[in-house]
C-alpha positions as CSV (number, residue, x, y, z in Angstrom):
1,X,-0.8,-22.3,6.5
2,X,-1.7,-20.9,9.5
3,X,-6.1,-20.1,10.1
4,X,-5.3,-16.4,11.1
5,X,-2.8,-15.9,7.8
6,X,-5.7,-17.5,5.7
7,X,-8.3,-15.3,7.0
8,X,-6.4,-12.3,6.4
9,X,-5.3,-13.0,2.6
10,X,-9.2,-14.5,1.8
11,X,-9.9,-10.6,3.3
12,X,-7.7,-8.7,1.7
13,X,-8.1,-10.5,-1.8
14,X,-11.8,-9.7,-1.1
15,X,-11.1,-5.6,-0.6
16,X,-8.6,-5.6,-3.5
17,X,-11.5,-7.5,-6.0
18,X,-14.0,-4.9,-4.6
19,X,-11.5,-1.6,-5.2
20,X,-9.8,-3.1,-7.9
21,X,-10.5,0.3,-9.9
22,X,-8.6,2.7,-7.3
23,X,-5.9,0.1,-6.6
24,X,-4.4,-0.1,-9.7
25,X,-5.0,3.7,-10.1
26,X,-3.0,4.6,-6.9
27,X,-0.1,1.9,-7.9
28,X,0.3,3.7,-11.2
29,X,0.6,6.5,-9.5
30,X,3.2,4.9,-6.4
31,X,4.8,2.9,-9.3
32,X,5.7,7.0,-11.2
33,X,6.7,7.2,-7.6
34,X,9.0,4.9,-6.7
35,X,11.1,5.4,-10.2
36,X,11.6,8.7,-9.2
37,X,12.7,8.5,-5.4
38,X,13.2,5.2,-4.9
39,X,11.4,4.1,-1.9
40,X,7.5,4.6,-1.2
41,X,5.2,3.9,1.5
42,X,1.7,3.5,2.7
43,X,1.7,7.2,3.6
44,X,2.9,8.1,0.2
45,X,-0.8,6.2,-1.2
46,X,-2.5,8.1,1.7
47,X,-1.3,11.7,0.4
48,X,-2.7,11.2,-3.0
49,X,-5.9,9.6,-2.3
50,X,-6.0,13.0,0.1
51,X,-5.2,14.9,-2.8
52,X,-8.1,13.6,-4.8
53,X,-10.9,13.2,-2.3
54,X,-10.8,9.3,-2.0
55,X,-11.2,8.1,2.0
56,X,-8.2,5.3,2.8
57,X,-10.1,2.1,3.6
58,X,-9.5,-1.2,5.1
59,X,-8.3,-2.1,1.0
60,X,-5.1,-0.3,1.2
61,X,-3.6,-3.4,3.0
62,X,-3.7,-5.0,-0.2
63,X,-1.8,-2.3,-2.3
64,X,1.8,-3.8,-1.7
65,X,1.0,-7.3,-2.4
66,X,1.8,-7.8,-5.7
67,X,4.6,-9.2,-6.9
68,X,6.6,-6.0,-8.1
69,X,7.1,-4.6,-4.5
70,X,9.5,-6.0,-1.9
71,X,9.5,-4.7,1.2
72,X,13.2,-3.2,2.1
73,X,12.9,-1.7,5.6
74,X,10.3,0.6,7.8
75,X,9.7,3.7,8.6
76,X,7.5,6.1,11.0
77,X,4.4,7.1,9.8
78,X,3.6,10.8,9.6
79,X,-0.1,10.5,8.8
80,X,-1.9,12.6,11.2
81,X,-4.0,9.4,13.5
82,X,-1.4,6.8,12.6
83,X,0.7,8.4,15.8
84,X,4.1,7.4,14.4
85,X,3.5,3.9,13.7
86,X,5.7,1.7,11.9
87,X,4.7,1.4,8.5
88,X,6.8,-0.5,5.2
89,X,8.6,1.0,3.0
90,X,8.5,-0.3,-0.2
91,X,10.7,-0.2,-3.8
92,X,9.9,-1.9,-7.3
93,X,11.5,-5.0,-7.2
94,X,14.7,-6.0,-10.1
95,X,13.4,-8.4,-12.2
């Protein structure tokens, strides 16, 4: 595997071990999500940590990366800051 790929995954599993409590809170919640509309994105995680006065950190690049997510396209952002950046969108994956 490439250095930079390992680097990011050693971080990333780092920030999801070290918010492991509001990462599995906010996929509950973006699991509820996604059975009722279908698709959900980063900006969908962003709204409801808003919602209940948790700051986004560096650890929300971990949220998608377990195995019941697949990536199916991408969208603009409409975070206010993210400027209309590309972000994933995201369903549950069949099993």
């Amino acid at each position: 595997m490439n250095y930079e790929l390992e680097l990011r995954n050693t971080i990333l599993d780092r920030l999801a071990s070290d918010h492991a409590y509001v990462l599995a809170t906010v996929r509950t919640h973006l699991y509820g999500l996604a059975q009722l509309k279908g698709t959900v994105t980063a900006d969908d995680a962003r709204t409801w940590l808003a919602e209940h006065g948790i700051a986004p950190g560096n650890w929300l690049g971990s949220l998608f990366r377990t195995p019941e997510w697949e990536c199916v396209g991408f969208t603009e952002s409409k975070t206010p800051g993210r400027h209309a950046s590309a972000i994933r969108v995201w369903r549950l994956h069949d099993r």
